[in-house]
MARPA-980776 format. One line per 8 residues: number of its first residue (from 0); their letters; for each residue z, x, y of C-alpha. Coordinates in steps of 0.25 Angstrom, whole numbers, plus 5000, padded with zeros to 4 digits. Example, Ala and Ser with C-alpha at 12.3 -4.5 7.8 and 13.67 -1.06 7.14 Angstrom:
0 = as = 5031/5049/4982 | 5029/5055/4996
This chain:
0 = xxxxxxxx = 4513/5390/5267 | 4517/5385/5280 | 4530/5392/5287 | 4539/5390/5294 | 4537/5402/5302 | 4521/5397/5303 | 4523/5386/5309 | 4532/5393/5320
8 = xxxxxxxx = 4520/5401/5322 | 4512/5390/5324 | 4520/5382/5333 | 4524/5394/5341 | 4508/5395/5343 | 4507/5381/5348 | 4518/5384/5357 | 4511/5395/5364
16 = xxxxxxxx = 4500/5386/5367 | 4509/5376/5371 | 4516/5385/5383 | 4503/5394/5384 | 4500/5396/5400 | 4487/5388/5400 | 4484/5380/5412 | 4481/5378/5426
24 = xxxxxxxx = 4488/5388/5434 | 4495/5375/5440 | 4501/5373/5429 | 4505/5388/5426 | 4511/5387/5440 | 4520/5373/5439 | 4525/5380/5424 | 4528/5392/5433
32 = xxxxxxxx = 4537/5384/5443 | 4543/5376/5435 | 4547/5387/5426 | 4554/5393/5439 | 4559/5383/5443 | 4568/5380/5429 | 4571/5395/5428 | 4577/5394/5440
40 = xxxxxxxx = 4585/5381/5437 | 4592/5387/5425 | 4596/5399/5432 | 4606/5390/5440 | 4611/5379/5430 | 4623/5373/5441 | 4614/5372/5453 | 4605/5364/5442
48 = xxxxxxxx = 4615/5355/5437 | 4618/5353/5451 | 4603/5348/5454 | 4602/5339/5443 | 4614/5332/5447 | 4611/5332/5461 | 4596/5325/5458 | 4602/5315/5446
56 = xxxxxxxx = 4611/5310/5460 | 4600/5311/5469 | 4594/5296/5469 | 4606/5291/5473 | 4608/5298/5485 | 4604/5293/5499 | 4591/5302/5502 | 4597/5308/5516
64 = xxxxxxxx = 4610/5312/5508 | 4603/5319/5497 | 4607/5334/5503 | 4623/5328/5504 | 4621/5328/5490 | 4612/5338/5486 | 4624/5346/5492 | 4633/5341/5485
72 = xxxxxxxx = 4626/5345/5472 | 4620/5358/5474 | 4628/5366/5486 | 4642/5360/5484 | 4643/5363/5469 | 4643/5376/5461 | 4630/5381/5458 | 4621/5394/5457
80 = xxxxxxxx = 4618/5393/5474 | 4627/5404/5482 | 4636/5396/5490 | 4630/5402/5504 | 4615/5397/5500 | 4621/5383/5498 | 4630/5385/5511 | 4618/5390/5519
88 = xxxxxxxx = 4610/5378/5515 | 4617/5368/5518 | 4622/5374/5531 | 4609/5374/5534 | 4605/5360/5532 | 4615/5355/5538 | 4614/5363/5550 | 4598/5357/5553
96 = xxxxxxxx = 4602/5344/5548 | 4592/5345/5537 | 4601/5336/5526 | 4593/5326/5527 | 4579/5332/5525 | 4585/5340/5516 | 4589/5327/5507 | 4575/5322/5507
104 = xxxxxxxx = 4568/5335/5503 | 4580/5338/5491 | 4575/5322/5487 | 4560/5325/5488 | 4562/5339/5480 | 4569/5329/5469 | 4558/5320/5468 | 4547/5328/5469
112 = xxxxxxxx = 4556/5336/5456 | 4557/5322/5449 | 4541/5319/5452 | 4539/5332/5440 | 4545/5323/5430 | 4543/5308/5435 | 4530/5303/5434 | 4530/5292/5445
120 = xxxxxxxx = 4539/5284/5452 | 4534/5272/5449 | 4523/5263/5437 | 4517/5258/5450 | 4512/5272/5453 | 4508/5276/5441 | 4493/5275/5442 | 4494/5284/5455
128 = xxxxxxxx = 4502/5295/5450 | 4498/5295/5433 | 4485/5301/5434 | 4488/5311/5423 | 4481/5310/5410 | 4493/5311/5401 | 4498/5299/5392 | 4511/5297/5396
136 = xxxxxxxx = 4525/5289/5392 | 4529/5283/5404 | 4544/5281/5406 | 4551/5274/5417 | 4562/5281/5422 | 4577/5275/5422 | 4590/5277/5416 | 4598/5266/5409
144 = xxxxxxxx = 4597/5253/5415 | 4611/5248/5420 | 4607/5234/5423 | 4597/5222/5420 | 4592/5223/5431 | 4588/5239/5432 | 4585/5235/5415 | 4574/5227/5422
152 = xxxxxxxx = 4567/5236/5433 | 4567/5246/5422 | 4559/5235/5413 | 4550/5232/5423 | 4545/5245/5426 | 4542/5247/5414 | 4532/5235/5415 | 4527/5241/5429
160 = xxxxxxxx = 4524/5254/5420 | 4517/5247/5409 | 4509/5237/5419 | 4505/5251/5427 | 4497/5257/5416 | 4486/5257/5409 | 4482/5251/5397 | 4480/5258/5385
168 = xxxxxxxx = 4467/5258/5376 | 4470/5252/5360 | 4464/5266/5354 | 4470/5276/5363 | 4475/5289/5358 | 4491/5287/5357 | 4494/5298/5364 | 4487/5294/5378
176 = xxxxxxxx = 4492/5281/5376 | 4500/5276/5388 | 4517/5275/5384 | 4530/5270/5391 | 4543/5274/5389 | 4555/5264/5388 | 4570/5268/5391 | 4577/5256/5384
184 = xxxxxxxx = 4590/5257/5393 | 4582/5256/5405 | 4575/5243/5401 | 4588/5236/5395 | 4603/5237/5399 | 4609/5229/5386 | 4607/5242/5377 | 4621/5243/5370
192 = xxxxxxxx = 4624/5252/5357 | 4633/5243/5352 | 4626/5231/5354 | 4612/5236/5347 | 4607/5222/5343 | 4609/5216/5357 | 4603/5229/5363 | 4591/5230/5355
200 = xxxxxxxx = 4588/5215/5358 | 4589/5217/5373 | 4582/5229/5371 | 4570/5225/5364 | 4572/5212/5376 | 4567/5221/5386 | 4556/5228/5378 | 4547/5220/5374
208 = xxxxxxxx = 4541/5216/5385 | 4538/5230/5390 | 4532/5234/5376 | 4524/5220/5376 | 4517/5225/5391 | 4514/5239/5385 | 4509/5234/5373 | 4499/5226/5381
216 = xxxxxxxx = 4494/5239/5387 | 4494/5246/5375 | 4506/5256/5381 | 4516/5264/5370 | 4530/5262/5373 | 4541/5271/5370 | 4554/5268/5369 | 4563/5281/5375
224 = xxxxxxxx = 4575/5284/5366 | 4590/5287/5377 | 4603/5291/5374 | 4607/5289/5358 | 4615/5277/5361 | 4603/5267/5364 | 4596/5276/5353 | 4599/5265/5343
232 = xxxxxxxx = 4595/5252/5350 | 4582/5258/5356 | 4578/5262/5342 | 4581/5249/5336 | 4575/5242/5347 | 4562/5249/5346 | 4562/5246/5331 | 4564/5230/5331
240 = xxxxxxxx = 4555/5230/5342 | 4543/5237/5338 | 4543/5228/5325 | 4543/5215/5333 | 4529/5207/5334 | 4526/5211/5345 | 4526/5225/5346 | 4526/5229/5330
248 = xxxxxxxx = 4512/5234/5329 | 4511/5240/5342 | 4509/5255/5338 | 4513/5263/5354 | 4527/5260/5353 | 4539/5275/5352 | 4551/5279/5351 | 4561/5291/5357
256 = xxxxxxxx = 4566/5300/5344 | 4577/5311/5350 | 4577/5322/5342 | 4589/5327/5347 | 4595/5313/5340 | 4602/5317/5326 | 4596/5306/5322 | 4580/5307/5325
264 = xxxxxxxx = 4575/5310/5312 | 4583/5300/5307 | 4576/5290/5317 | 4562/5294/5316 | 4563/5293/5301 | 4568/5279/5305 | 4558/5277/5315 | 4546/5281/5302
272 = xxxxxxxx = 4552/5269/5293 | 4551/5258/5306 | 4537/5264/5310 | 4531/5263/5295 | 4539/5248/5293 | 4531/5244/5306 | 4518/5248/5302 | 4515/5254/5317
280 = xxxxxxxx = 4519/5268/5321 | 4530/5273/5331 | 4529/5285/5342 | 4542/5293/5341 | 4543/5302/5353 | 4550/5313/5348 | 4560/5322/5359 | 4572/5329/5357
288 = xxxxxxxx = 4581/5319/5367 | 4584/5320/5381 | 4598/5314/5381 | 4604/5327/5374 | 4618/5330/5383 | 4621/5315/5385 | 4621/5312/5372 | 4630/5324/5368
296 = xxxxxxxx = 4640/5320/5379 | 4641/5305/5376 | 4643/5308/5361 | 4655/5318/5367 | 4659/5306/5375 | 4659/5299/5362 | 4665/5306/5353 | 4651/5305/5346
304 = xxxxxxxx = 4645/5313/5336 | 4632/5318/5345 | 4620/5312/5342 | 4611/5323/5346 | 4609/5337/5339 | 4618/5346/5348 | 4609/5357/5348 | 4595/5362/5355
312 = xxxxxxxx = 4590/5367/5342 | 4594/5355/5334 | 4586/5345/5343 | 4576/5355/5341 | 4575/5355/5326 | 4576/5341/5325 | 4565/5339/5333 | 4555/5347/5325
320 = xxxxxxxx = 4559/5338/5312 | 4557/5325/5321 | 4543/5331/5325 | 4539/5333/5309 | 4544/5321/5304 | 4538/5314/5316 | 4525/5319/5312 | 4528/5316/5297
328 = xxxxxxxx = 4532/5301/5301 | 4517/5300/5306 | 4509/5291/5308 | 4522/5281/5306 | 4527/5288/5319 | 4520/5293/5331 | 4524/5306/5336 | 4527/5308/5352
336 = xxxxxxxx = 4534/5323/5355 | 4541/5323/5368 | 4544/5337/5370 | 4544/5349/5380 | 4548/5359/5368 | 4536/5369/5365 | 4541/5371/5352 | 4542/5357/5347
344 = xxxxxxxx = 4527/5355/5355 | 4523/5366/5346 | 4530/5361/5334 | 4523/5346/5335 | 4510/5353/5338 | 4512/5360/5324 | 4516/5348/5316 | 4504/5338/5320
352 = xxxxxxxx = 4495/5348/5319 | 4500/5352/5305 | 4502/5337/5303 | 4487/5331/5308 | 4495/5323/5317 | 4488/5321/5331 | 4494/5306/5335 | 4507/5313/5341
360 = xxxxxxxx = 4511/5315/5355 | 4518/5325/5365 | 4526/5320/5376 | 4531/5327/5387 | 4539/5322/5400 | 4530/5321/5411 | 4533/5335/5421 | 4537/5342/5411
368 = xxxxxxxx = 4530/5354/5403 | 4516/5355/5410 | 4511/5366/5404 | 4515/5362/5389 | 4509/5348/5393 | 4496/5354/5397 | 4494/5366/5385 | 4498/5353/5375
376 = xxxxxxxx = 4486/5347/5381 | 4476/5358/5380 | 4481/5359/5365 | 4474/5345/5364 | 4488/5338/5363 | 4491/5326/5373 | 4504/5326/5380 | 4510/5313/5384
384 = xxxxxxxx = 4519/5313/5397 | 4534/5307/5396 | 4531/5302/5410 | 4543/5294/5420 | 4539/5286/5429 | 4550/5281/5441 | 4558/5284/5453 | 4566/5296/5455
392 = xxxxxxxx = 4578/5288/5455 | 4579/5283/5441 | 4571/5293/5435 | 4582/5305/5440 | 4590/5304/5426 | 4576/5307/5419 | 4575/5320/5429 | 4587/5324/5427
400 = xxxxxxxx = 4583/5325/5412 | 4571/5333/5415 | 4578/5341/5423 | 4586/5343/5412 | 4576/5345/5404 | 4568/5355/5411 | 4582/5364/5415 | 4588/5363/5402
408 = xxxxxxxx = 4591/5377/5396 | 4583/5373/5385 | 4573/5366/5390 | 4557/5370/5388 | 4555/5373/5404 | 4568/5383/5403 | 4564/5389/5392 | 4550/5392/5397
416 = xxxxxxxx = 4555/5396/5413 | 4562/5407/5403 | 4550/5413/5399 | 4556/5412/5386 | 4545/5416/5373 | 4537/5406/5368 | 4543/5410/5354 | 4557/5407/5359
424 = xxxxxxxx = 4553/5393/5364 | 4545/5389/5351 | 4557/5394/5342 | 4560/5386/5330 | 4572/5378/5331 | 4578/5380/5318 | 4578/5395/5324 | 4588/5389/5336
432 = xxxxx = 4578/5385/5345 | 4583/5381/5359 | 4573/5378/5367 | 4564/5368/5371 | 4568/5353/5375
């Protein structure tokens, strides 16, 4: 018989390939740095705060003023500098005048940080910069449209995007196929709880055209779940509209399930029953949810009961039940794991092996876990990249999160900048597990 404590065993081996040291020293030498670099980060969590608040203002500062503000931020607020380091700086550059220079150099440190995570700066230059073999889920950066007129820039991008890549063979393997990512909110303003009718309607307004010209070139589109309250409507949206004429039997088009959601399991079972009424199968990218704090606070702000588990560890377990009755839902469903986690990249390596099922993805965000990426690889298994694509300015929000992500106390990158075991890292997180992202 199969144990539990077997199965830890074999998922803690898969692990250690996973986050073995193979590789170009190159490689070897970027996880070095980057590991350094974090470890140093969390040693002085105020000046880090302050950093991140300084590059989320940053794109609307006037370049030649960046340092005015950049003191403002990090010299004239409480953080882990000694006070006669800052002093002495700024004396300093002010004394030889070098304000400005010292503006444009703190500007192109921030871009050349924000080109780690961000693909490209524009669909047009695609072809010049993707030379990278990877599939990849392309994803425009933006926030929220505020206005028609933004709503529409951000639509048409997405036409720039699609006309910009290549299109793909009938019998391709699935996972190289080519996929775009949609924010809903950024290609439709209308989008109000509590007028879902109307908002599905305007909603599914702006969509069709986008998956018509994908569908054309044989691209998957992947709508991207945001904050709980548009949860509902992009759901629904998703469901009438992958039933109409036009679009029922087309077998490329996902959803976004958020683990950290009380309700997932609830919505892929949900999700099972609408794929098996179409007759078509549905991805399901599978994540733990990236909107964790604001959605704790704006239920505070509510007086709501949470939507999201409050815990690390909960999220965690509730993950690994997603992934098994992910895999049981096949071939209804079309598993896609986006995650950074060793442990739940062992856990799903298990479970489709254990289960003979090969039509699954991994997905990663593009800069992010290199040398995971690369040992997944010489496993055999094919890693998509969650790749954005767009200028600095409207794509700081998504760098922030990354940031975030990547400094986060219980993020993989802090973990491993630790040195932490490999035994602590791919704990079982019924046994309080609180790693990982």
């Amino acid at each position: 018989m199969f144990t539990k404590q077997l199965q830890d065993e074999e998922i803690l081996k898969i692990a250690k390939t996973i986050d073995s040291t193979n590789g170009s020293l190159y490689k070897r030498f970027l996880f070095f740095i980057s590991s350094i670099t974090f470890r140093f980060g969390f040693r002085y969590p105020k000046l880090k705060l302050q950093i991140f608040k300084f590059i989320d203002v940053l794109p609307s500062i006037e370049t030649n003023k960046i340092y005015e503000y950049f003191k403002i931020y990090i010299f004239d607020e409480d953080t882990e500098i000694p006070h006669f380091i800052k002093t002495l700086f700024h004396r300093l550059i002010r004394l030889l005048f070098l304000s400005t220079l010292a503006s444009y150099i703190i500007l192109l440190f921030v871009k050349f940080f924000a080109k780690s995570f961000i693909l490209t700066d524009s669909p047009n230059h695609l072809k010049k910069e993707d030379t990278f073999k990877r599939p990849r889920t392309y994803d425009i950066l933006g926030e929220i449209a505020l206005s028609p007129l933004e709503a529409k820039k951000y639509q048409k991008q997405y036409f720039q995007l699609i006309e910009e890549l290549s299109e793909v063979e009938t019998n391709i393997n699935p996972k190289l196929r080519t996929n775009i990512s949609i924010k809903c909110s950024g290609i439709e303003t209308k989008l109000y709880p509590e007028a879902e009718e109307k908002s599905i309607q305007y909603l599914k307004e702006a969509l069709r055209p986008i998956l018509r010209l994908a569908m054309k070139k044989g691209i998957g589109i992947n709508l991207d779940m945001e904050q709980y309250d548009l949860k509902s409507i992009i759901s629904e949206t998703a469901k009438e509209l992958f039933r109409e004429d036009d679009f029922k039997s087309y077998p490329h088009f996902g959803i976004v399930i958020q683990s950290y959601l009380k309700t997932s399991k609830d919505d892929l079972k949900i999700w099972k029953e609408y794929a098996k009424k179409r007759g078509v199968p549905i991805t399901i990218r599978l994540v733990k949810g990236a909107y964790l704090e604001y959605e704790r606070i704006k239920s505070e702000e509510r007086g709501w009961i949470t939507p999201v588990f409050e815990s690390k560890q909960e999220t965690d377990i509730q993950f690994e039940e997603n992934t098994l009755y992910l895999l049981d839902s096949y071939p209804y469903l079309r598993a896609a794991f986006g995650t950074h986690n060793l442990r739940s990249l062992a856990f799903v390596l298990f479970h489709t092996k254990r289960k003979s099922i090969s039509d699954f993805e991994i997905q990663m965000l593009y800069g992010m876990a290199e040398k995971y990426k690369s040992n997944l690889e010489s496993m055999g298994q094919i890693v998509r990249e969650y790749s954005p694509v767009g200028l600095l300015l409207p794509g700081m929000a998504y760098l922030i999160r990354r940031l975030l992500e990547n400094t986060s106390n219980q993020g993989f990158l802090y973990q491993m900048s630790l040195g932490k075991s490999i035994h602590s890292m791919v704990k079982n997180p019924n046994e309080e597990n609180l790693n990982g992202i």
